[in-house]
Each structure stands twice: as structure tokens, then as C-alpha cells.
N, C-alpha and C positions, 0 to 999 in steps of 0.2 A: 504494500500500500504506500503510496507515494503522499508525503503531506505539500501542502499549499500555504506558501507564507506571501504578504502583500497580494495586492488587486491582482484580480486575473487580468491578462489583456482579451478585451471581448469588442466586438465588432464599433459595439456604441461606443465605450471609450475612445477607440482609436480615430473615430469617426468628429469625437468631441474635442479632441487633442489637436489634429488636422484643420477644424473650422477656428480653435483659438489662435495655433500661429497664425491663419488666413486673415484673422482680422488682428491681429497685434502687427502683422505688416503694410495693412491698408494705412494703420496711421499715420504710417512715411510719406506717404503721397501726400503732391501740393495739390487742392482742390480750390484753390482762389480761383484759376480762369472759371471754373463753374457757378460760383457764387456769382460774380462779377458780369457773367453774361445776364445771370439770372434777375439782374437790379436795373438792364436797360426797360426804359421806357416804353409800352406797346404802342406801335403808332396809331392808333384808337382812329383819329381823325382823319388820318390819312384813307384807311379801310373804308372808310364810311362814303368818301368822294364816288361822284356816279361820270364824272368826265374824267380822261386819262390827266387833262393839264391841269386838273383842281386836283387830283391826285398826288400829282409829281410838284407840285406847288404844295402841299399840304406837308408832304414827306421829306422834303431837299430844300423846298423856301427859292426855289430856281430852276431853269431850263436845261436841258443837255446837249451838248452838241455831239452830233454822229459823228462818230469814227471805226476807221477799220481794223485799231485794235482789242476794240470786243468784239467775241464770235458769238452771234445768236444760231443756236442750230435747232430747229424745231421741221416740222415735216409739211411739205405745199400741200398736201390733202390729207387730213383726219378723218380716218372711216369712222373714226369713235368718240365725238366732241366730250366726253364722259372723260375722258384719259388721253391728252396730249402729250406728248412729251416733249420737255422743253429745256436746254441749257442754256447756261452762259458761260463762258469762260475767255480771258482777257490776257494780255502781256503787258499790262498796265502795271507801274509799279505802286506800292503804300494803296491796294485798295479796302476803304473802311468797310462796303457794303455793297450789294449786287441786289434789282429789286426785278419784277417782271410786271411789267403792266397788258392788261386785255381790253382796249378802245370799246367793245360793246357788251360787255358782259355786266351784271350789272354793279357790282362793284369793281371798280378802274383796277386797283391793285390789286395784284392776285398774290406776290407774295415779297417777302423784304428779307434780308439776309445780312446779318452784321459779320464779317469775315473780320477776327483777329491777327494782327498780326505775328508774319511769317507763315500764315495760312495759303497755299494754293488757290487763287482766285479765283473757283471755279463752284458752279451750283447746278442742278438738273434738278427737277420739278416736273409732276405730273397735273396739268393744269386742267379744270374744266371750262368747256369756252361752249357760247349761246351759239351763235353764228359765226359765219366766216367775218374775219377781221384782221385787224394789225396785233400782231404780240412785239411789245417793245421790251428791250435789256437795258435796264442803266445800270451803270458802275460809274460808284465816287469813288475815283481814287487821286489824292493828293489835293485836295481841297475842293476839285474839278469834278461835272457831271461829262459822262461820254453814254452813247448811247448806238442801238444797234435797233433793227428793226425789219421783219418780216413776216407777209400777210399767210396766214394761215387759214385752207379752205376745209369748213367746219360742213361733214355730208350728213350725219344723223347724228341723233342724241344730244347731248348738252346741256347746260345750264336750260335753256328754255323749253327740251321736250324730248 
């Protein structure tokens, strides 16, 4: 007969033992960038604009000018106005934010993007859109609005049916 001194090792233990270093090393981690994202402002007012310029005036406080180094890449015909798909991505350098705007859908903005820096200036989104219309990309980067734009042919479904 064999005797048993101290705890057995049994599945729970080893199990309990493994979840506390697990989180006695999460404690190392810096979690400021997530905090700090989490205290930006919702653009409430922006959202709410039903025209793209009261929009992009709501959001920026100014206009953009098109340029060829943001790439909009989104598709000339959406069999599916339910599920567009839509990027942005830029060679712009210090950019703060990448937003997408939809000229008839009924709210203008459809979505806003704070990009931290040293982040890859890049966002893809799947957008619902009413009808056919313009999808516009802006990126503020370095104090400056730049902007991209192409119409997208919206066949069925969508925001309106």
C-alpha cells in the first residue's frame, strides 16, 4: 500500500494553477492604447447629417481635396446593396482617421475610423447602401482632408428594400 502525502495533482488543480500564471502575466501588458481609444468622443452629430457635405462639415469642420494617394476600392456593381465591400487604404503619411461616406443612403456617414499612430493606414468595411450612388474615402492625414471617390451600382436589396 503506497501512502499519499500533500495534494494530489488532479486535472482541476493543474487547470487552476495554469489560469493563475495566465493572468499574473496579463498584468504586464500596457492596456493605455485601449483605454484611450475608449474616451474618444462619438461623433453623435456627424451620424445624424442626411447630406454627404453636412456630414463631412459636421465631422472635419472642412472640405477635402481629391487625391491619388488614397485608394478607394469598392466594386462598379453590387449584386447585394445589403453587403458592399469597401476599403481605403493610403500612402499618406501621420494619418489620424479614414471615414466613408454614402451620398444617398440615409444617413451620409456610414463609418469613421481613428487610426493610431504607427498604424497601417488602411480600413475595409462592409457597407449597406439604398441605391446606386457615390461612396466617398477621406483621410486626414497631417492636418489635411484628401479624399477618393467612386460610384457604386447598387442592383437589389439595400438600405431601402
Amino acid at each position: 500500500m503506497t501512502a499519499l502525502t500533500g495534494p494530489r495533482a488532479t486535472r482541476r488543480l493543474i487547470l487552476q494553477g495554469a489560469a493563475s500564471v495566465a493572468l499574473l502575466g496579463l498584468g504586464n501588458l500596457p492596456f493605455a492604447p485601449a483605454r484611450a481609444a475608449a474616451n474618444d468622443k462619438y461623433p453623435e452629430e456627424a451620424f445624424r447629417q442626411k447630406s454627404e457635405a453636412d456630414a463631412i462639415k459636421a465631422l472635419y469642420g472642412r472640405t477635402a481635396e481629391p487625391s491619388d494617394k488614397v485608394k478607394l476600392d469598392a466594386p462598379e456593381i453590387a449584386e447585394n446593396g445589403g453587403v458592399v465591400p469597401i476599403s481605403v487604404t493610403t500612402t499618406l503619411d501621420k494619418v489620424t482617421s479614414i471615414s466613408f461616406f454614402v451620398a444617398e443612403n440615409p444617413s451620409a456617414l456610414a463609418a469613421s475610423y481613428k487610426i493610431p499612430e504607427g498604424t497601417i493606414p488602411g480600413v475595409a468595411n462592409r457597407l449597406k447602401m439604398a441605391k446606386t450612388t457615390n461612396v466617398v474615402g477621406i483621410v486626414e492625414a497631417d492636418g489635411k482632408l484628401y479624399s477618393a471617390t467612386k460610384e457604386v451600382k447598387v442592383t437589389v436589396g439595400g438600405c431601402g428594400g
